[in-house]
LUMSE-976703 format. One line per field, with one value per residue (C-alpha): x, y, z. Coordinates in steps of 0.05 Angstrom, whole numbers, always signed. Last residue first. Example, Ala and Ser with C-alpha at 12.3 -4.5 7.8 and 13.67 -1.06 7.14 Angstrom:
# LUMSE-976703
c1 = +273|+246
c2 = -21|-90
c3 = +143|+156
//
This chain:
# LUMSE-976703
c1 = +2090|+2038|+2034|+1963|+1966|+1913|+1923|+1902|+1838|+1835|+1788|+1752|+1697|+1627|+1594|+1655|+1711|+1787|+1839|+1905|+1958|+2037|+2079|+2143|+2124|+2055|+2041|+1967|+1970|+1926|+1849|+1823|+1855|+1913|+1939|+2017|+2040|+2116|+2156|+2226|+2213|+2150|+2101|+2031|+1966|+1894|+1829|+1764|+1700|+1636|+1590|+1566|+1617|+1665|+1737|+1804|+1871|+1944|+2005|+2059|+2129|+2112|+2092|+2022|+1985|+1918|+1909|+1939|+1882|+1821|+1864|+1872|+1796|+1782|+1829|+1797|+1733|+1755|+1793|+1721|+1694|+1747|+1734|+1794|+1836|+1865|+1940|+1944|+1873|+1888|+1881|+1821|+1789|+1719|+1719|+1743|+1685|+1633|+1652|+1649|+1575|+1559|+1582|+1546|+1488|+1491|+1505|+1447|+1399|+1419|+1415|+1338|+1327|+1346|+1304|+1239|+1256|+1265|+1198|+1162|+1176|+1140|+1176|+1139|+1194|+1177|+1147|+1176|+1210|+1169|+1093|+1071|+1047|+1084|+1126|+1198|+1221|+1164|+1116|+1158|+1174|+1103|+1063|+1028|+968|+968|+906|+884|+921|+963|+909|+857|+799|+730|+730|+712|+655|+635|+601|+634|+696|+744|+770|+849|+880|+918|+865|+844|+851|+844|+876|+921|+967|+1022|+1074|+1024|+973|+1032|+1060|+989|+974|+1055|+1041|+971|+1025|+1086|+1140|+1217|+1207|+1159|+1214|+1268|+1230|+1224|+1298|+1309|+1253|+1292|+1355|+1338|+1304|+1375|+1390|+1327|+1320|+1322|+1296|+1312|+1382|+1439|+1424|+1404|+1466|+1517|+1499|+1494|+1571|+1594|+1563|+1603|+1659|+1656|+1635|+1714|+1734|+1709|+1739|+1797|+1810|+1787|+1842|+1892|+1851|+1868|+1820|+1813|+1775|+1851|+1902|+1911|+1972|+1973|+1925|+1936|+1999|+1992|+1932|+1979|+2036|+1990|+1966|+2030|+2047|+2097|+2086|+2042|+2055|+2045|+1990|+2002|+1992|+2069|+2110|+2127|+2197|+2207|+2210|+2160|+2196|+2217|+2276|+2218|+2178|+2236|+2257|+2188|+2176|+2238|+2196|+2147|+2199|+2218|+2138|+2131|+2184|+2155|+2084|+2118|+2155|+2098|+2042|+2090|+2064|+1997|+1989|+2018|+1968|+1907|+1927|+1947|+1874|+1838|+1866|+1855|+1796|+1761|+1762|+1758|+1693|+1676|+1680|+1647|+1591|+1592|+1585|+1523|+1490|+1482|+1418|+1414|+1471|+1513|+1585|+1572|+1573|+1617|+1672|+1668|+1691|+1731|+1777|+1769|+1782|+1843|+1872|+1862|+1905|+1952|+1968|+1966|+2014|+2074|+2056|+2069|+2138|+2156|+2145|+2179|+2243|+2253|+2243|+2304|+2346|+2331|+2354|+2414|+2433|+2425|+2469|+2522|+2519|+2531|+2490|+2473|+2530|+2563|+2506|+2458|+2501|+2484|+2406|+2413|+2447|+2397|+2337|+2371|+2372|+2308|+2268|+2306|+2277|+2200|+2224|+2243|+2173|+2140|+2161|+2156|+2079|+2083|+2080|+2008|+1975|+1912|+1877|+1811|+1755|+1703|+1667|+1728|+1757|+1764|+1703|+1723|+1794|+1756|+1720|+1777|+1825|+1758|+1753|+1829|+1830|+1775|+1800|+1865|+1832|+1828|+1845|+1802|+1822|+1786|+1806|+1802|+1721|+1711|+1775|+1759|+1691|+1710|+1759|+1830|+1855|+1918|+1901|+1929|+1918|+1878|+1851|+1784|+1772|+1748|+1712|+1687|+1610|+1598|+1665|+1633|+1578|+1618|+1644|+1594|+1556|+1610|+1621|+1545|+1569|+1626|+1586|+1612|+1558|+1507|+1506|+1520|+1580|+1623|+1599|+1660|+1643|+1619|+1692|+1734|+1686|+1706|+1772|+1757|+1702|+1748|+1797|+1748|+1726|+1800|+1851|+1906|+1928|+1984|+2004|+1955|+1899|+1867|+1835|+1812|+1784|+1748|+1714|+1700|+1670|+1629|+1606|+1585|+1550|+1498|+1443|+1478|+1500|+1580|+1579|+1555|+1612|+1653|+1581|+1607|+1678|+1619|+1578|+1640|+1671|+1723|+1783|+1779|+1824|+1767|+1744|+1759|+1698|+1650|+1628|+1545|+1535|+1558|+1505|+1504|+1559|+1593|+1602|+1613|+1673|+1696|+1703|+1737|+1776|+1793|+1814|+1861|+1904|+1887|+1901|+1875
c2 = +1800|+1747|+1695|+1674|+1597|+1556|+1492|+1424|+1397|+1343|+1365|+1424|+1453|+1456|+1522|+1548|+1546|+1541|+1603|+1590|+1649|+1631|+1668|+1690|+1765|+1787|+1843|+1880|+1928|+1997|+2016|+1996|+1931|+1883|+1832|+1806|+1743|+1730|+1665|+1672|+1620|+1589|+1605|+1570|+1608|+1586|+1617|+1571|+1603|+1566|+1623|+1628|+1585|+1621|+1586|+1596|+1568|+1569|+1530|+1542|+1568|+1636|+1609|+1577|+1593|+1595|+1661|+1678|+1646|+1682|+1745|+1731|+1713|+1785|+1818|+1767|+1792|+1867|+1853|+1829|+1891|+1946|+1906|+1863|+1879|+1810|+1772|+1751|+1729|+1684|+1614|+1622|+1689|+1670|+1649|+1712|+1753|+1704|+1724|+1790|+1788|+1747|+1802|+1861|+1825|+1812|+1878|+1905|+1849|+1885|+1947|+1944|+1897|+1964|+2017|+1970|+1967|+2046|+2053|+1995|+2030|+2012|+2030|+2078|+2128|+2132|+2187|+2227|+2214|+2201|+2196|+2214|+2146|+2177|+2139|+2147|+2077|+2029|+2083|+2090|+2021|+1998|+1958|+1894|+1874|+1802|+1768|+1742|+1697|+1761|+1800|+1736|+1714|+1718|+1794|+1795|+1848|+1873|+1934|+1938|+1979|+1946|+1994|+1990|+1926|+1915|+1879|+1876|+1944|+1970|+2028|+2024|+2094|+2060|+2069|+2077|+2020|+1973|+1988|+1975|+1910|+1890|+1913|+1861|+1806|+1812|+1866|+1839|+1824|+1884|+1924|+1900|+1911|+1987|+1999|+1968|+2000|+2068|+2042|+2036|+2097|+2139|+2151|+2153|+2089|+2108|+2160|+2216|+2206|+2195|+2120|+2102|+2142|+2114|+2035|+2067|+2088|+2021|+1988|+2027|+2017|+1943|+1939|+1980|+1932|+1867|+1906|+1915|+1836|+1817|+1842|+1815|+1749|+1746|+1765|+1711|+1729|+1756|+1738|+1775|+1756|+1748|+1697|+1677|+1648|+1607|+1568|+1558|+1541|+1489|+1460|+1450|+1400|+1383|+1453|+1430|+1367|+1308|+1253|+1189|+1137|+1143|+1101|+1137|+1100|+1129|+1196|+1232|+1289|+1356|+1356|+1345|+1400|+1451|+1432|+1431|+1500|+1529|+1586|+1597|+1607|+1680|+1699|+1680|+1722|+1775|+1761|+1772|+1832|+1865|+1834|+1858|+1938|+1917|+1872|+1918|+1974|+1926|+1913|+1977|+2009|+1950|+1978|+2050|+2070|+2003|+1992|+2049|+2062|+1994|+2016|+2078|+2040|+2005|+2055|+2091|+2024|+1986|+1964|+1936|+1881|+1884|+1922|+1856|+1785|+1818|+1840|+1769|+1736|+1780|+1767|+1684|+1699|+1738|+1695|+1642|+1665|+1689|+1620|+1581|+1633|+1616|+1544|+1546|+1586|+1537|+1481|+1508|+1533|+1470|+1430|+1479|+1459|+1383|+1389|+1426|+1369|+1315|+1341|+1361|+1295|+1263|+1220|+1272|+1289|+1355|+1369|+1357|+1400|+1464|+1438|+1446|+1514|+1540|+1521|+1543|+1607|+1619|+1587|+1638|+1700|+1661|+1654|+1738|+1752|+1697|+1734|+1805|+1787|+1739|+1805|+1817|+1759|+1790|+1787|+1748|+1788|+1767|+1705|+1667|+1611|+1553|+1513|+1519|+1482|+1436|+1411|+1423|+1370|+1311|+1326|+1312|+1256|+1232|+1231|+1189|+1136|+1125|+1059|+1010|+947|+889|+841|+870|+883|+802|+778|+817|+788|+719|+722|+727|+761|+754|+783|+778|+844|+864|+929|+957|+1031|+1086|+1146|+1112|+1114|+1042|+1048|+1107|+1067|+1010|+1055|+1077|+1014|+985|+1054|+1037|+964|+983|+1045|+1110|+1134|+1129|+1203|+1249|+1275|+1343|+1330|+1323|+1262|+1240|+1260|+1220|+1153|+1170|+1154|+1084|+1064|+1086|+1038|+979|+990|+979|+1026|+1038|+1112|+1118|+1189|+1209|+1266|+1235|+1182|+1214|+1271|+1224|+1196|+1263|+1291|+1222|+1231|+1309|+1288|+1237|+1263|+1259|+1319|+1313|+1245|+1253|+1284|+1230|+1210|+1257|+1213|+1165|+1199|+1240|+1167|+1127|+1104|+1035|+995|+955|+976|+921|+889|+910|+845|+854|+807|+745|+757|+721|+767|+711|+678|+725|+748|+682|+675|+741|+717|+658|+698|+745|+690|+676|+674|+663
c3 = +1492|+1517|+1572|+1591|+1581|+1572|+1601|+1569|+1591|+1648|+1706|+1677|+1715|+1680|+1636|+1598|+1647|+1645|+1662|+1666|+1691|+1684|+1735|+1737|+1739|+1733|+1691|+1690|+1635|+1636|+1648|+1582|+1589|+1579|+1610|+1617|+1641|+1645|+1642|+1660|+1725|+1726|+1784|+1783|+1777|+1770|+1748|+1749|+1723|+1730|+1729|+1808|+1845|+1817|+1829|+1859|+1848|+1875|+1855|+1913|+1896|+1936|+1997|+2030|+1968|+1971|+1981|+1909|+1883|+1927|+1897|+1825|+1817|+1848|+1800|+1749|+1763|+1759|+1688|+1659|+1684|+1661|+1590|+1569|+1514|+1474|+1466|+1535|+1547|+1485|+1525|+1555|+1523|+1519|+1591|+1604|+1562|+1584|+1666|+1644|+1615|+1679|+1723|+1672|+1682|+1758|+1765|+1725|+1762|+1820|+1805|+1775|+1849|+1880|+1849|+1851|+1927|+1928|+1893|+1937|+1999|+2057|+2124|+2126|+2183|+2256|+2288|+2328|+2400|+2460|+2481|+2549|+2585|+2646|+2702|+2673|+2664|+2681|+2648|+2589|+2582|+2574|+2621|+2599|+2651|+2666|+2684|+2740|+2789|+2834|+2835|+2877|+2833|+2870|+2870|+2794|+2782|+2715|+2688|+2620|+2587|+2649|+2695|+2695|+2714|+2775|+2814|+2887|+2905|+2979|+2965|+2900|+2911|+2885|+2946|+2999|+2976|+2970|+3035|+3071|+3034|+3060|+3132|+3140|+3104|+3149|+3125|+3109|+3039|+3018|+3050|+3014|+2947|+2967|+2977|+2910|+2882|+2908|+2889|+2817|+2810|+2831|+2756|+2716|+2671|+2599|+2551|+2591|+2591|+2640|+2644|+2571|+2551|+2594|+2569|+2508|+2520|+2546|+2489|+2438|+2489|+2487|+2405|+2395|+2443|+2401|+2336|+2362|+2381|+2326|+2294|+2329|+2328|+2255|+2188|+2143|+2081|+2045|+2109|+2166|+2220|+2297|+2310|+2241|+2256|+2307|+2283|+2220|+2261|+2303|+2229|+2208|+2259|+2318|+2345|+2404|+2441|+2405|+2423|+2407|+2349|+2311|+2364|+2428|+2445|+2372|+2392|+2340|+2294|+2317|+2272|+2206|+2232|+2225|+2163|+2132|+2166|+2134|+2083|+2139|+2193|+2165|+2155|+2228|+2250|+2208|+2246|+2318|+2291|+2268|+2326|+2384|+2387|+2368|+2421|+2475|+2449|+2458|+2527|+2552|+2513|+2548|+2624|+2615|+2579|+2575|+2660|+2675|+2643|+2671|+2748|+2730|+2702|+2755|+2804|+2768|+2766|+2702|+2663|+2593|+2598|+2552|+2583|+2636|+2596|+2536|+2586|+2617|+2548|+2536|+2594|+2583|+2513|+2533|+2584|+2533|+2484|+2530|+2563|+2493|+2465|+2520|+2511|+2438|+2456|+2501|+2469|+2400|+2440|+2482|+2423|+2387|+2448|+2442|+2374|+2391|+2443|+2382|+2346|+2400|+2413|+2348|+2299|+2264|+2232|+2201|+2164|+2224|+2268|+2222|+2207|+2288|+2294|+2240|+2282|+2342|+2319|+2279|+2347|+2385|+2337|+2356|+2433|+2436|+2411|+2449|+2511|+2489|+2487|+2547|+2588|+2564|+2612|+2604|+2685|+2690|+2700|+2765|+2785|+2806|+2767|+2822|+2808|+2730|+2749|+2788|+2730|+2673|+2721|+2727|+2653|+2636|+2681|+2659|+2575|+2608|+2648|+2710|+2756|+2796|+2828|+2837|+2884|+2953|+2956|+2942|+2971|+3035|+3027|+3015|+3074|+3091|+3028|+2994|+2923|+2851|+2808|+2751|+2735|+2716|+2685|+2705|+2679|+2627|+2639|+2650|+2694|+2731|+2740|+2772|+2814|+2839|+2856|+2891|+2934|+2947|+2971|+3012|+3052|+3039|+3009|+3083|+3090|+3031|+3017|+3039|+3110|+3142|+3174|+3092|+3070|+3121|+3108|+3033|+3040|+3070|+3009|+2965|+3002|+3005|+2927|+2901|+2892|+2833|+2826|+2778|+2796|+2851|+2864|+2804|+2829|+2898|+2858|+2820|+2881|+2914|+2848|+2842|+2912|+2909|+2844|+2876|+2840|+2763|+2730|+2745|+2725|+2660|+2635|+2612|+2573|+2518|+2500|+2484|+2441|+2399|+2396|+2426|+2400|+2420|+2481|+2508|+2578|+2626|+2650|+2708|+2742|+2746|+2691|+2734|+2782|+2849|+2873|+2907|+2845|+2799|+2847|+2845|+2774|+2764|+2813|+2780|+2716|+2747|+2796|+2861|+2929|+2997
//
């Protein structure tokens, strides 16, 4: 029997009974943050182990196209293995699946004519399944995760020198290409040192991708153990080790790349345009599809401040001190609390250790006789102290009446003595008073400079500023300067506060000079505008700050 797309969708109503219950090619839409979201529910729902064994069939292939009998054949092989449930690999529940996992997304329906001998064989033959792109990147992230191990995942540091050497490559072949281009582009050897400096680019973004994640993944573990309030002498050893000697290789290796690394960055900033404009789209690929990275500005600006500073934005280099400097800080509480009197005695642990695994291997006449040897709570019902009043509650059983709050010194050291001194008043209404008075000073004197340079506008060449009005536009200067992605770039930055806009644009042979108290502030090639009395300007003539 055969038949084309449309009859068998037809037929397959038929038979079903239900035309409704024929899943229907997904419709080629973006997809939204909601949708791309129920990808994942799969993975939550009861019958998990199947959908994981049915995606994994999917995606084991290139191409995969397989109808509901073939699943349904697979999975036979899984469920005598045990790794799915009994009874799921039955035609009609491997129906049912996979027509969820098309109502989720997961899958999607094909078309395909069918020789079948029967209605059912035409019925389970006919539709074909195949998955889409966002599962195949979830099913791929799910059994990546039930792979990772439980333990630290090792810094890939020797890609360091790696995307050193690839960033100076990148330089070469970029000016070997822009050389070829100029002599025509149309040529082999043209189109051969384009390819090269793509080879370059991909492999240097995939190079950084790799260590950047090592390292979150390897931070990311040292944060879930160096934090945790109670450690055992071995691991603590373990740990110590582990931040003296293998962080302080890591972090040193970093810092020992990140200056040439971030001057080979500040080389390619000035030819980026160039360099993004040979590693255009193919056009087999059209203009809607999904670049590797490098092909934009914004995956050299995520590139570069991982390994550079900028004024508010501090890099991952530095981030990366600061979260070991927090690792050993918590490393040596962590010491502290155990070594010290005020924290859990060393050697306590194992002995309530020891005693827990006897209260779970006694019987219950053994366990009442444990308890009243350890604690010394012979034949006690309750746990409370004797209450202030003549009272007797042996109807309600210890473990349902109330709970009694014990403190950390007796769970820690076994006395109620009391510890430390005593802590500061905390009410202080003098000190307070003290500090609002400075405040409202320094937001005085702020506003008063703020007036002065929006008095200026235009003349702030030709007048003396006040130490304070020069310290706003400093600050003004800086946000502006910022902004610039090079040195030909306009640049601006605002107060939010007082309304002040400052901006800077470079002009060649034109000077701006300031004066103050302090000294002169000159600034070469530049011209300095400054607009703001109360709103932001959008259209008012500039005000320029150039003065001899």
């Amino acid at each position: 029997m055969t038949a084309p797309d449309h009859e068998a969708d037809v037929l397959r109503a038929g038979v079903a009974g239900n035309a409704t219950d024929v899943p229907q090619p997904a419709a080629e839409t973006s997809l939204d943050d909601a949708q791309r979201l129920q990808l994942f529910v799969y993975l939550q729902a009861p019958e998990h182990r199947t959908y994981l064994a049915i995606m994994r069939l999917f995606t084991s292939t290139l191409l995969a196209d397989l109808s509901a009998g073939e699943v349904a054949a697979a999975l036979a092989a899984a469920e005598r293995e045990g790794r799915v449930a009994a009874g799921e690999s039955d035609v009609d529940t491997v129906i049912d699946r996979l027509k969820q996992l098309v109502k989720w997304g997961n899958l999607v329906v094909g078309r395909r004519e069918t020789i079948a001998s029967s209605i059912a064989e035409f019925q389970h033959g006919s539709v074909r399944y195949q998955v889409s792109k966002l599962a195949v990147r979830v099913q791929r992230d799910v059994d990546a995760l039930l792979r990772v191990p439980e333990g630290a995942r090792e810094v890939s540091r020797e890609l360091l020198p790696a995307i050193d050497r690839g960033l100076a490559g990148i330089g070469k072949a970029l000016s070997d290409a822009l050389a070829a281009e100029r002599h025509d582009p149309s040529t082999k050897p043209a189109r051969q040192a384009r390819e090269r400096l793509a080879e370059q680019v991909t492999t240097v973004f995939l190079q950084h991708a790799e260590l950047a994640a090592t390292v979150r993944d390897f931070y990311a573990y040292l944060g879930q153990v160096v934090t945790r309030h109670q450690l055992a002498p071995d691991e603590i050893s373990g740990f110590r080790n582990l931040l003296v000697e293998y962080i302080q290789m890591v972090v040193e290796d970093v810092l020992r790349h990140t200056e040439t690394i971030a001057g080979s960055l500040a080389g390619l900033t000035g030819v980026r345009g160039e360099l993004l404009r040979l590693l255009g789209p193919a056009d087999q690929l059209g203009t809607d599809v999904e670049r590797a990275r490098g092909r934009t500005p914004a995956d050299w600006q995520e590139l570069t401040d991982w390994f550079v500073d900028a004024p508010g934005r501090p890099s991952q280099v530095a981030a990366l001190r600061e979260a070991t400097a927090r690792a050993i800080g918590s490393l040596l509480a962590s010491v502290k609390r155990a070594t010290s009197g005020g924290g859990l005695v060393p050697g306590r642990r194992g002995e309530l250790l020891k005693l827990a695994k006897w209260f779970d291997r006694a019987d219950e006449s053994t366990s009442h006789r444990l308890y009243a040897a350890a604690f010394g709570l012979h034949s006690a019902r309750h746990l409370q102290p004797a209450p202030d009043y003549d009272s007797d509650n042996d109807k309600v059983p210890w473990r349902d009446g109330p709970v009694q709050d014990v403190t950390v010194s007796v769970r820690s050291r076994g006395d109620r003595g009391a510890r430390g001194r005593t802590s500061r008043v905390l009410d202080d209404p003098m000190t307070e008073e003290t500090l609002l008075q400075q405040a409202r000073q320094a937001d005085q004197r702020r506003s008063a400079a703020v007036a002065e340079l929006a008095e200026a506008g235009a003349d702030v060449g030709r007048r003396t500023l006040s130490p304070d009005a020069l310290g706003v536009l400093c600050e003004l200067l800086t946000l502006a300067m910022a902004q610039r992605d090079g040195s030909d770039d306009k640049g601006s930055a605002l107060d939010p506060v007082h309304r002040l806009r400052v901006t800077i644009r470079p002009e060649a042979g034109q000077d701006t000079r300031i004066s103050s108290a302090a000294g002169e502030l000159t600034l070469r090639d530049t011209v300095l505008e400054l607009a703001g009395d109360g709103g932001l300007p959008d259209s008012e003539a500039p005000a320029r700050g150039a003065a001899r």
